[in-house]
LOVEX-703392 format. One line per 3 residues: number of its first residue (from 0); their letters; for each residue y, x negated, z negated of N, C-alpha, C. Coordinates in steps of 0.2 Angstrom, whole numbers, plus 2048, in hexadecimal, padded with zeros to 3 digits. Layout:
BEGIN
NUM) a) Y,X,Z,Y,X,Z,Y,X,Z | ...;
% end
This chain:
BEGIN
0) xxx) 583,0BA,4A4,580,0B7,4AA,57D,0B1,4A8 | 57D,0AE,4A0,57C,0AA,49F,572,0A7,49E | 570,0A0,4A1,569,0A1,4A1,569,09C,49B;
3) xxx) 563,09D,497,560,095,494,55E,092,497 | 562,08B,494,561,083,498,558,083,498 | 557,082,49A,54E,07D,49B,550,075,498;
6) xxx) 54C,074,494,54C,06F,491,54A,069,494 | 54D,064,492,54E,05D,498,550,05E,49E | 551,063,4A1,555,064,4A8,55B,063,4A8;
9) xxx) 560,05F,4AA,565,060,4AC,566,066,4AD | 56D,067,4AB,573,06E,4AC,576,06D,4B1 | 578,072,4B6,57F,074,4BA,581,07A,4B7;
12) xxx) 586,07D,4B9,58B,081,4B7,58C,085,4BE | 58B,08C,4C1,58E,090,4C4,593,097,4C5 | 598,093,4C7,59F,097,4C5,59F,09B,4CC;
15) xxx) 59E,0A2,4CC,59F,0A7,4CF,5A7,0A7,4D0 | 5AB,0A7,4D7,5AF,0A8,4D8,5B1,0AE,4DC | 5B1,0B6,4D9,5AF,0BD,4DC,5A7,0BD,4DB;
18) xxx) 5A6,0C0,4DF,59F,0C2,4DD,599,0BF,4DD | 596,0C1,4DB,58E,0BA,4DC,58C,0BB,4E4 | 58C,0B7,4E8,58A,0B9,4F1,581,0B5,4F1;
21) xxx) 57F,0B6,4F7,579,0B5,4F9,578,0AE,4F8 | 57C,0AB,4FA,57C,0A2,4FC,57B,0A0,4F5 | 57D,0A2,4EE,57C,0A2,4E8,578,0A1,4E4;
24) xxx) 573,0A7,4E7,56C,0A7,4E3,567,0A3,4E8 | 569,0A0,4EC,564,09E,4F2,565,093,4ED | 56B,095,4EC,56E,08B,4E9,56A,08D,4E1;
27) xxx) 56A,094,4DF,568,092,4D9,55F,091,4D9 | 55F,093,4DD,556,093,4DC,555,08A,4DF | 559,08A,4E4,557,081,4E6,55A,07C,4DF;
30) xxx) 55E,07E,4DC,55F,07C,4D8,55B,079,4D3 | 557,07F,4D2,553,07F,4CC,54D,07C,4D0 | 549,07C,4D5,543,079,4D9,545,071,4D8;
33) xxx) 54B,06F,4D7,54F,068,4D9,54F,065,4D2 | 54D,069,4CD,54C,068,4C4,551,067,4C0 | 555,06F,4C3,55D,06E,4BD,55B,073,4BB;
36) xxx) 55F,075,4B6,55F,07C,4B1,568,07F,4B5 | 568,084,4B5,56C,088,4B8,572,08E,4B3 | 577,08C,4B1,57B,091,4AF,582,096,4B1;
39) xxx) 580,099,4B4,583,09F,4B6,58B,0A4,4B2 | 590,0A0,4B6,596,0A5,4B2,59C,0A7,4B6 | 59E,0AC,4B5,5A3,0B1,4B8,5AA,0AE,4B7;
42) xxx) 5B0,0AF,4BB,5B6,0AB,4BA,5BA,0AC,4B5 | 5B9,0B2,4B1,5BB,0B5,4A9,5B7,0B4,4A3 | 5B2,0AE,4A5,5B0,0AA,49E,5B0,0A2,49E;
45) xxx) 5B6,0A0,4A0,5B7,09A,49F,5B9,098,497 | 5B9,09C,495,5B8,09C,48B,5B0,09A,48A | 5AE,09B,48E,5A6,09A,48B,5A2,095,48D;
48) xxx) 5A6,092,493,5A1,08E,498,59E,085,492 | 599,086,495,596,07F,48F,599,07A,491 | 59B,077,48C,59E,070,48B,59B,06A,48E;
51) xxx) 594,06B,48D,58E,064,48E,58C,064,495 | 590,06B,49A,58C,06A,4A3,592,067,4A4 | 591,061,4A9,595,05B,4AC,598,05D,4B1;
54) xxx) 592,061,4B5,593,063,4BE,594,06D,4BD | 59A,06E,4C0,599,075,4C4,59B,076,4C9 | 598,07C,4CC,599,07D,4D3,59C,085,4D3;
57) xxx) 5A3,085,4D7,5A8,08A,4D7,5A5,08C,4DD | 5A3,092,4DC,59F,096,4E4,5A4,09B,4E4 | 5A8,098,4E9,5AE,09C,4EB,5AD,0A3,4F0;
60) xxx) 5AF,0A7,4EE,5AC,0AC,4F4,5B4,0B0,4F4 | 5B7,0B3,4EE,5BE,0B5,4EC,5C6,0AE,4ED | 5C7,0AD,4F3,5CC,0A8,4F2,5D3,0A9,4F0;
63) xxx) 5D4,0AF,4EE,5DA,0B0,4ED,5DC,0B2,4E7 | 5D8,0AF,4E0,5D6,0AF,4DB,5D9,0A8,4D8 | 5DD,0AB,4D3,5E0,0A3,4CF,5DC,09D,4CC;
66) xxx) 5DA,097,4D0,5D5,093,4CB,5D9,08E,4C7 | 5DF,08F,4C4,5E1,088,4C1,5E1,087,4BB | 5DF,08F,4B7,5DC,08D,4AF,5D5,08B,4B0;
69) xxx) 5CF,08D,4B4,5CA,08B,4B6,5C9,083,4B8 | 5CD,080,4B9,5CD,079,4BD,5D1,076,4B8 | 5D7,076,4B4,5D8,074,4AE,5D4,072,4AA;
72) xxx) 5D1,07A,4A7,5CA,077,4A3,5C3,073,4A3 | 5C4,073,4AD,5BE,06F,4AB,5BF,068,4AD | 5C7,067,4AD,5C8,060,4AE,5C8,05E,4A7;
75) xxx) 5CD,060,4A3,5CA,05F,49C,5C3,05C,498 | 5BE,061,49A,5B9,05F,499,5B4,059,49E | 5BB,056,4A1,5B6,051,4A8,5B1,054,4AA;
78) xxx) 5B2,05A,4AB,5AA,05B,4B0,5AE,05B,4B8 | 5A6,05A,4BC,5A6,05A,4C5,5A6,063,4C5 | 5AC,05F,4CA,5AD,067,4CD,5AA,067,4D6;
81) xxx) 5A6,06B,4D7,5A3,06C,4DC,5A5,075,4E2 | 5A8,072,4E7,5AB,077,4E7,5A6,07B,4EE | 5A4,082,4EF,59F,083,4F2,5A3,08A,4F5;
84) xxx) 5A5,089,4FB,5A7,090,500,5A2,096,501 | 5A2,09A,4FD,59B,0A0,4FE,59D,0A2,504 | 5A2,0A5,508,5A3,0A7,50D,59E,0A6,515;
87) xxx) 59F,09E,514,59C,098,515,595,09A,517 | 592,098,512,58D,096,50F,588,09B,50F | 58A,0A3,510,586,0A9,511,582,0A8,518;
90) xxx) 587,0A5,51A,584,0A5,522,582,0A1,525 | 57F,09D,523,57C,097,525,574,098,524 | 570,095,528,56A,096,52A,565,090,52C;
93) xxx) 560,08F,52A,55C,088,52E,55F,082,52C | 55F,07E,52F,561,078,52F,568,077,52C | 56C,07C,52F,572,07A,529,572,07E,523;
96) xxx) 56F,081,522,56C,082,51B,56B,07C,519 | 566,07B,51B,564,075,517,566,06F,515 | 56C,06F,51C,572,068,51B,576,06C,516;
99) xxx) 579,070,514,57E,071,510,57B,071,507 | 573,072,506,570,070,500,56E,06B,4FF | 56D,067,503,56E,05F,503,575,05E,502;
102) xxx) 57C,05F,503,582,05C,502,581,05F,4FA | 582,064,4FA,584,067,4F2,580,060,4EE | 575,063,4ED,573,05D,4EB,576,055,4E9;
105) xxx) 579,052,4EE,57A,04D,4EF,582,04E,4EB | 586,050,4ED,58B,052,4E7,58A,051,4DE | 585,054,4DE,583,054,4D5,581,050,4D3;
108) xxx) 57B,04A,4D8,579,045,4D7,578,043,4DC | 57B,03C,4DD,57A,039,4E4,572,037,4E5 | 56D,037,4DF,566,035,4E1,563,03B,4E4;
111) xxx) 566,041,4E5,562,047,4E9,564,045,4EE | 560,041,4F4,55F,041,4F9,55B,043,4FD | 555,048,4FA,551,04A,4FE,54F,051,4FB;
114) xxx) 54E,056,4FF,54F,05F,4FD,547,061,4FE | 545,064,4FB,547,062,4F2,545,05E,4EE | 547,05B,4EA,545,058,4E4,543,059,4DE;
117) xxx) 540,05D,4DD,53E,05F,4D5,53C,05A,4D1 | 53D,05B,4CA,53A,057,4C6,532,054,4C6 | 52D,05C,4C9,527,059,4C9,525,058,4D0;
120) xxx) 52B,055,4D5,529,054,4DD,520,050,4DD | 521,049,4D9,51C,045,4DA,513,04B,4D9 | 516,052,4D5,510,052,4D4,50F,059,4DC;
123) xxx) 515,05C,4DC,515,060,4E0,513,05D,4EB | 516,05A,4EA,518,056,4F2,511,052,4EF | 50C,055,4F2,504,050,4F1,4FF,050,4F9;
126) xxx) 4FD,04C,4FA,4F5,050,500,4F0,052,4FE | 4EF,056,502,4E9,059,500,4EA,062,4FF | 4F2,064,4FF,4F1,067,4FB,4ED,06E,501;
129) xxx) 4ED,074,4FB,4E6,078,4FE,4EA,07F,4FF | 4EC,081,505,4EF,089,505,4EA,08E,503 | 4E5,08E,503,4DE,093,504,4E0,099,4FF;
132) xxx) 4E4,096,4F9,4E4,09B,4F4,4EB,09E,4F5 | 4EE,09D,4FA,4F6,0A1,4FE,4F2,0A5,501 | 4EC,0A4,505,4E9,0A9,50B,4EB,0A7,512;
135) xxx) 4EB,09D,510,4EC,09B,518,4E7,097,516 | 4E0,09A,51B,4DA,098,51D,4DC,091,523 | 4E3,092,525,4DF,08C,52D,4E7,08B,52F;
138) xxx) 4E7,085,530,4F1,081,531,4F4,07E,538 | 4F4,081,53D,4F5,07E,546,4FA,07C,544 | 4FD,078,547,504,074,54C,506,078,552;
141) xxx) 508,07A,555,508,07B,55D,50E,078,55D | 50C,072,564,511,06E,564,512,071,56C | 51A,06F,56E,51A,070,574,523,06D,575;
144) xxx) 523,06E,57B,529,06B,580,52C,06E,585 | 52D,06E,58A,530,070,592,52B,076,592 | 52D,07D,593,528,081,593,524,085,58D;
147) xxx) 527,082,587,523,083,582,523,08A,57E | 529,08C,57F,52C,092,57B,528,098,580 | 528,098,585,524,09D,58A,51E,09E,587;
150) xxx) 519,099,587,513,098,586,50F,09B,57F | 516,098,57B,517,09B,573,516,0A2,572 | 51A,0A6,576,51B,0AB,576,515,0AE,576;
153) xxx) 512,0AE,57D,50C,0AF,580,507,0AF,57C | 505,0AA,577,500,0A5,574,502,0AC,56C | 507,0AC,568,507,0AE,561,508,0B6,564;
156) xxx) 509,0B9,569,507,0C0,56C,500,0C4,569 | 4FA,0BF,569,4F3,0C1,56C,4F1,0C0,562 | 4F5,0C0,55F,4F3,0C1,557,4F5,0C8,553;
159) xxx) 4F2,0CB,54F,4F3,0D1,54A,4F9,0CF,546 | 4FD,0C8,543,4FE,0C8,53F,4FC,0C7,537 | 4F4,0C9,537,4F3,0CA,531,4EC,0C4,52E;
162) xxx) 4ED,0C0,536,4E8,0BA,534,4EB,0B6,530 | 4E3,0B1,52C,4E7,0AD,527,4E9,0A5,52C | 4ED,0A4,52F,4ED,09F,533,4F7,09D,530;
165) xxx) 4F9,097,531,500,095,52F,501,090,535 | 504,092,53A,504,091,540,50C,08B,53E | 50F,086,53F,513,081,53F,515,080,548;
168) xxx) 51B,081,548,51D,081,550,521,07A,551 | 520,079,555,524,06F,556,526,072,55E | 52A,074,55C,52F,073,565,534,06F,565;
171) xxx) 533,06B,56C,537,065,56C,53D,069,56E | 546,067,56A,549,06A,56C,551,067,569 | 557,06A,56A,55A,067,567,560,06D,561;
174) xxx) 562,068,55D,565,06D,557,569,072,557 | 56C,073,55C,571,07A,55E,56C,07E,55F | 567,07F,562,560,084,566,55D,086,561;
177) xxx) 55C,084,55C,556,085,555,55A,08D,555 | 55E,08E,552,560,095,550,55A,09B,558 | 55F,099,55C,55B,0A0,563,554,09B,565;
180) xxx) 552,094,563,54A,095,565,546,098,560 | 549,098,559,545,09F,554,546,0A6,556 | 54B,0A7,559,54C,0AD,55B,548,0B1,561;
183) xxx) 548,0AC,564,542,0AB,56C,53C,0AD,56B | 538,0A7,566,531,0A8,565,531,0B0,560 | 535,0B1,55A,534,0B8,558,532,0BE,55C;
186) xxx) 535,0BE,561,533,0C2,565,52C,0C4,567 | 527,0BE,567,520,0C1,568,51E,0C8,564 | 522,0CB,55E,51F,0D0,559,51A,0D1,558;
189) xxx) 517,0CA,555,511,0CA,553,50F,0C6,54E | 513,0C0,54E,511,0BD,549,51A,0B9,547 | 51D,0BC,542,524,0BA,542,524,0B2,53F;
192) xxx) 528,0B0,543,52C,0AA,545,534,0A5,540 | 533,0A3,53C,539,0A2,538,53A,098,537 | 53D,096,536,540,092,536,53D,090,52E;
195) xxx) 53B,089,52F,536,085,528,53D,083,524 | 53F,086,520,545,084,51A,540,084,513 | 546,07D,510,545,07C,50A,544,084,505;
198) xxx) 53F,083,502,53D,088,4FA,539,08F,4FB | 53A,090,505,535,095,506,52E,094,506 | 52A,098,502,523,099,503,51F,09B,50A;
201) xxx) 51A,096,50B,515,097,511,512,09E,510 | 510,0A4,514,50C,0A7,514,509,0A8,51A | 502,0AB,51B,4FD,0AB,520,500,0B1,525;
204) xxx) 4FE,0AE,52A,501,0B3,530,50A,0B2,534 | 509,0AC,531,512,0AC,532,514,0A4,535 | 517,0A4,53D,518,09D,53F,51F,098,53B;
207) xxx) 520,093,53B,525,091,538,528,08C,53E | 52E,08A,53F,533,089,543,531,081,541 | 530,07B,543,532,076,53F,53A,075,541;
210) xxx) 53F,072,53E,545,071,53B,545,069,541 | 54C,06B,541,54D,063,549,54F,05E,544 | 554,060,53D,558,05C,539,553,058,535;
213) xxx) 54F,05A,532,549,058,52D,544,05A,52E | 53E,055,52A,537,057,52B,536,05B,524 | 52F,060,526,52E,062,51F,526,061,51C;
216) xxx) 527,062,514,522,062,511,51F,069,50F | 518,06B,50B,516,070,508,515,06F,500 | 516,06F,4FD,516,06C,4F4,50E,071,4F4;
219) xxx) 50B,06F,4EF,507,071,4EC,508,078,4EB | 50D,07B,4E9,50D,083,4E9,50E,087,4EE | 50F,084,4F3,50F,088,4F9,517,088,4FD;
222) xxx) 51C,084,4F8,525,084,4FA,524,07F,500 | 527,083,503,52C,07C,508,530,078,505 | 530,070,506,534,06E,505,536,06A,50C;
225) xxx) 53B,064,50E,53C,063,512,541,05B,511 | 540,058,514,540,04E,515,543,04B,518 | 547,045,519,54B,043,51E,545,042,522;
228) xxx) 546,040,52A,545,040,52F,541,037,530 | 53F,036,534,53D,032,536,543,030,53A | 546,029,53C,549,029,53D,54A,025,545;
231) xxx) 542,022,545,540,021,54A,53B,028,550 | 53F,02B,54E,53A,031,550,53B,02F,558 | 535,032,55D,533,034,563,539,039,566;
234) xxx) 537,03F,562,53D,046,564,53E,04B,55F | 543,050,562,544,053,559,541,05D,55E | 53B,05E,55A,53B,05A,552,534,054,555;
237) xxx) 531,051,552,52C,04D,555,524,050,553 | 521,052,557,51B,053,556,516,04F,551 | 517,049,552,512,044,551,515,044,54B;
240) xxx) 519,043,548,51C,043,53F,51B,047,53D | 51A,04C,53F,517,056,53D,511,055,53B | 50B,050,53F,506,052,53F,505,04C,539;
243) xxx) 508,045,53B,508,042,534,507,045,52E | 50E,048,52C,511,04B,527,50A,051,526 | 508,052,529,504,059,529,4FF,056,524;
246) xxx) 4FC,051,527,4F5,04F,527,4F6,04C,51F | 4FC,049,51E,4FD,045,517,4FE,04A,512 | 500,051,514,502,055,50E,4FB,05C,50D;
249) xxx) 4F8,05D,513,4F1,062,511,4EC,060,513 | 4E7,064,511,4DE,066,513,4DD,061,51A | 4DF,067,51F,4DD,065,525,4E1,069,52A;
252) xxx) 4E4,065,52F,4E8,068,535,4E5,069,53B | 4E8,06E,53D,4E6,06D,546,4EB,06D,54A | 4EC,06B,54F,4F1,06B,557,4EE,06F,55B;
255) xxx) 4F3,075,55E,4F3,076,565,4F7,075,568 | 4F6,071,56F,4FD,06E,572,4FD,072,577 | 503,074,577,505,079,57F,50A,074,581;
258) xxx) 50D,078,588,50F,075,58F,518,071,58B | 517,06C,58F,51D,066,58E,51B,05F,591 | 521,05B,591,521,055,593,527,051,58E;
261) xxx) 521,04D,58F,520,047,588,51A,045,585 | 51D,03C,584,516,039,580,515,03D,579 | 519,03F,575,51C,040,56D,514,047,56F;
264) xxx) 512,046,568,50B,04D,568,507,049,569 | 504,043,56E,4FE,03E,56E,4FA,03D,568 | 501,038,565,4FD,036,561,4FC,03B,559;
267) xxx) 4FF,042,557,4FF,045,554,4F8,048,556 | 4F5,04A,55A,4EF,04E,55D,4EA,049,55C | 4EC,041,55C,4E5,03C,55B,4E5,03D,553;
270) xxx) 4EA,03D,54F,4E9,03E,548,4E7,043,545 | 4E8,04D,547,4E4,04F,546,4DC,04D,545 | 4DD,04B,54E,4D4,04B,553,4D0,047,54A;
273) xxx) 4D4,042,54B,4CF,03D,546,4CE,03E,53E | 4D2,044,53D,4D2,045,537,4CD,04B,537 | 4CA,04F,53C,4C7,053,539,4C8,05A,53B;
276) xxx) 4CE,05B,540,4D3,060,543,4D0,062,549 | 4D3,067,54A,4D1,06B,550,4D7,068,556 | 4D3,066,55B,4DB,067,560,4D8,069,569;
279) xxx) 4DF,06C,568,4DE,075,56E,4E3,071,574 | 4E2,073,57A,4E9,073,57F,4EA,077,584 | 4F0,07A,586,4F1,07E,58B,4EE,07C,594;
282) xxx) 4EC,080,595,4E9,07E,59B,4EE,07B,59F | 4EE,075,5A5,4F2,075,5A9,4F4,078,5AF | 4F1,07E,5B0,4F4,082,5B4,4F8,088,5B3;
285) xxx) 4F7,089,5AA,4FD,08D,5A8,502,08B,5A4 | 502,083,5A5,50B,07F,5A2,510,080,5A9 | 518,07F,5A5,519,07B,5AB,51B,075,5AA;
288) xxx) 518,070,5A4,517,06B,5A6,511,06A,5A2 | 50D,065,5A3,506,064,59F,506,05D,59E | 50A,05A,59B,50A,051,599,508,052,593;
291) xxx) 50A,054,58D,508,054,586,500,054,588 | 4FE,05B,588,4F9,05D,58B,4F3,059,590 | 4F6,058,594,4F0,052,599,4EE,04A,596;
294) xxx) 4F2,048,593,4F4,043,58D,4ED,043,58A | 4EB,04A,587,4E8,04B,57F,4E3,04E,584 | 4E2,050,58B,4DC,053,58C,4D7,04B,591;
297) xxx) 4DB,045,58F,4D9,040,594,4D5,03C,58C | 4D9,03D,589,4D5,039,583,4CD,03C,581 | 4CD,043,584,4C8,045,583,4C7,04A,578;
300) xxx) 4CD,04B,578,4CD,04E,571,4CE,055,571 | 4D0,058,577,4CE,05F,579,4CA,062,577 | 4CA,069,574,4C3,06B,570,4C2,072,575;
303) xxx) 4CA,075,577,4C9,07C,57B,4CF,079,57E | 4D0,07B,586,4D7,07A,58B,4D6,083,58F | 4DB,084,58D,4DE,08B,591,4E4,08F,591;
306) xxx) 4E5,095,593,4EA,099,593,4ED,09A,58B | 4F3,09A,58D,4F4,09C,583,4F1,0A0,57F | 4EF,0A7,583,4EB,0AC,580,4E4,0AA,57E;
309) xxx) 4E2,0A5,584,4DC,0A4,583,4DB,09F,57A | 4E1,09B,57B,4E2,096,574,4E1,09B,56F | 4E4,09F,56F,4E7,0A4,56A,4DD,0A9,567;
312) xxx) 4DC,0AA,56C,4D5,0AE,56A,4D0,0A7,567 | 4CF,09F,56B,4CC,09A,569,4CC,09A,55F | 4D4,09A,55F,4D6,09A,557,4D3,0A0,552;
315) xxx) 4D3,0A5,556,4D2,0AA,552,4CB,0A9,550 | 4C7,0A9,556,4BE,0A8,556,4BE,0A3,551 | 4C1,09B,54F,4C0,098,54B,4BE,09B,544;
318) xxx) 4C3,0A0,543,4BF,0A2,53B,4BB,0A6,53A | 4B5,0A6,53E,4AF,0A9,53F,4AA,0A3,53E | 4AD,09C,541,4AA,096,541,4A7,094,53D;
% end
């Protein structure tokens, strides 16, 4: 089970405690995106484990397995032991995903504070960067509030699926809801709906949840990666830090705001507006509330205001534009 180190990467060491489980191969690939070299080994080769890794991580999934020559040895050798519950860890989803790869992280090296970190973050985490060659032609926000998940519905309904469009959802909400408001918007069956986690890849046709716990980036390859939060933020998650964050890492963004109340989405709509972006809003006769919206249609930055379907066909006609 053994890999070759990658040269100048830092080593970790992963000791399988029973079997290798999903939560496994999910740390080893964040791992290696975070610029370590990864060594993989089963509880019956502690004769072989290398001497020079400092940190391992006991991925416990079998508890009823003897570990005291195992912990023995590697006190001898002063390495960190990191002890990681598979059990756990298989079932974890979204945001706490993503807190529990932050704690590991931070475990190994207290300077990982920010997921991910890879070695070549500075060249990865850049602006400008360019989906086109993923086959995402065109980048929306649909931000929303009170009334929003309806609208949602209604609005990613009226798509094939197979448009090059990478739809980013901002619904104001709080951290327990994020699991069933993915599940919610899924249901349109048409354009599937998943939650923005660290190491997954953007593809075209597909909306992403923004996260209440962090903000996220797009690296240069098309990964997600994902940031501590603004700490002055408006609402979680906050529109206007989305679009910020948007504007600072690609090409070109658009806003559609559908129905909610709140100031938060304002100012994110004036900084698409000004940069070059499209921005859309739900008519106020089919919110049930239209403050974001009225907001953004008084400034005069409104390009199309209607029904979600009607937003939804506006979008599509764009790529004819």
């Amino acid at each position: 089970m053994h890999e070759e180190s990658v040269v100048d990467r830092p080593a970790v060491g992963l000791i399988h405690i029973g079997e290798a489980q999903p939560s496994a191969q999910f740390l080893i690939n964040q791992l290696k995106v975070s610029g370590y070299s990864v060594e993989q080994y089963n509880l019956d080769e502690i004769s072989v484990l290398d001497a020079d890794i400092q940190t391992f991580i006991l991925n416990l999934f079998d508890n009823d397995l003897n570990l005291d020559e195992l912990i023995s040895h590697l006190n001898m050798n002063n390495a960190k032991i990191i002890f990681n519950d598979a059990r756990i860890s298989n079932e974890l989803v979204g945001w706490n995903k993503n807190r529990w790869l932050r704690h590991v992280l931070h475990k190994i090296d207290q300077g990982n504070d920010i997921l991910p970190k890879s070695m070549s973050s500075t060249d990865q985490q850049v602006s400008g960067v360019n989906l086109s060659k993923l086959g995402v032609e065109s980048v929306w926000v649909l931000a929303a509030s009170i009334g929003g998940p309806e609208s949602l519905i209604k609005f990613l309904k009226e798509f094939d699926g197979d448009e090059p469009f990478l739809f980013l959802i901002v619904q104001h909400m709080d951290s327990e809801f994020v699991a069933m408001m993915q599940k919610q918007l899924d249901k349109n069956n048409q354009i599937p709906v998943r939650l923005a986690q660290s190491g997954n890849r953007v593809i075209p046709g597909q909306a992403l949840l923004v996260p209440v716990d962090e903000d996220i980036v797009i690296n240069a390859d098309g990964m997600i990666g994902v940031k501590d939060i603004n700490p002055k933020r408006m609402s979680t998650p906050c529109i206007d830090d989305v679009c910020y964050d948007m504007l600072e890492n690609l090409d070109k963004v658009n806003i559609a705001v559908f129905s909610g109340m709140a100031k938060d989405g304002v100012k994110g709509a004036t900084n698409v507006f000004e940069n070059g972006g499209r921005v859309i809003t739900q008519s106020a006769e089919s919110c049930v509330v239209s403050a974001i919206a009225e907001e953004v249609r008084k400034l005069k930055m409104s390009m199309f205001d209607g029904e979600p379907a009607a937003m939804a066909e506006y979008i599509k006609q764009t790529l004819t534009k």
